[in-house]
C-alpha positions as CSV (number, residue, x, y, z in Angstrom):
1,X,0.0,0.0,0.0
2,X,1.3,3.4,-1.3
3,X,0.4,6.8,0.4
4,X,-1.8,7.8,-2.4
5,X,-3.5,4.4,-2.0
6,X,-3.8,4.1,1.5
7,X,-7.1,6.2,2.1
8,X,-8.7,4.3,-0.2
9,X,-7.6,1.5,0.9
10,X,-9.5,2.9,4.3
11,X,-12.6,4.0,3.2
12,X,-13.1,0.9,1.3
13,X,-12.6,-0.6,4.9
14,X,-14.9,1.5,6.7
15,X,-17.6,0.6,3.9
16,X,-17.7,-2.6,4.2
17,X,-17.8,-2.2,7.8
18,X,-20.8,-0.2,7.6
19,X,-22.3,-2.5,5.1
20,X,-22.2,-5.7,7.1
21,X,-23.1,-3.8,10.0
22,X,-26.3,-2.4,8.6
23,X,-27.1,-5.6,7.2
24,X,-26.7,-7.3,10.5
25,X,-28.7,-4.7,12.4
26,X,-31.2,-5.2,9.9
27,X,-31.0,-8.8,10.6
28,X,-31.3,-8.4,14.1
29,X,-34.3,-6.2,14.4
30,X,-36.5,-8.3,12.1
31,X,-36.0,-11.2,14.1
32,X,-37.2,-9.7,17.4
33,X,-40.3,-9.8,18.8
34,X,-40.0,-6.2,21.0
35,X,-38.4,-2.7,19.8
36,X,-37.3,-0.8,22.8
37,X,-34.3,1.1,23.4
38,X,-32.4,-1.6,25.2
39,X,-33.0,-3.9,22.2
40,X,-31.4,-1.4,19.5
41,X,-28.5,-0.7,21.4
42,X,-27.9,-4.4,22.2
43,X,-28.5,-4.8,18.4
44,X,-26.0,-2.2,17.5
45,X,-23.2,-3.5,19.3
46,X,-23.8,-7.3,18.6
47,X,-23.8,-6.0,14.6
48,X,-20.6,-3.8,15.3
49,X,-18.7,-7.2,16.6
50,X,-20.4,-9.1,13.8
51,X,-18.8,-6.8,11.2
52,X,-15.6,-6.6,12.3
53,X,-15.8,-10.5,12.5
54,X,-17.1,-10.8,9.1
55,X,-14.3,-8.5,7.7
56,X,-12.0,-10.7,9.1
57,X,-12.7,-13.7,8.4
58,X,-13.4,-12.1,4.5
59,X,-9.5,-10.6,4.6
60,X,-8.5,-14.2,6.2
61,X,-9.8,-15.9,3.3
62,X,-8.5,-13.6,0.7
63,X,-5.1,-13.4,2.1
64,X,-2.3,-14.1,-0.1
């Protein structure tokens, strides 16, 4: 990674993170039965964790 490519290479990063993490948020809300304020910000933070994880284990896989 060059310096002109490096905050690319970041933002590319930070969108997939917020991809996966919306998607898992998503996930999470459909599949509960209640919508309070506890349950969104347990939500949030279990789709933060899953994201990074996902990215991860994506990068893991496509490591050469």
């Amino acid at each position: 990674m060059t310096r002109r490519t490096a905050p690319r290479a970041v933002l590319l990063a930070a969108g997939e993170l917020l991809a996966w993490w919306a998607v898992l948020a998503l996930l999470w809300l459909v599949l509960i039965s209640t919508v309070d304020t506890l349950e969104r910000i347990v939500g949030a933070n279990c789709a933060a964790v899953g994201a990074v994880l996902a990215r991860a284990g994506r990068r893991a896989v496509g490591w050469r």
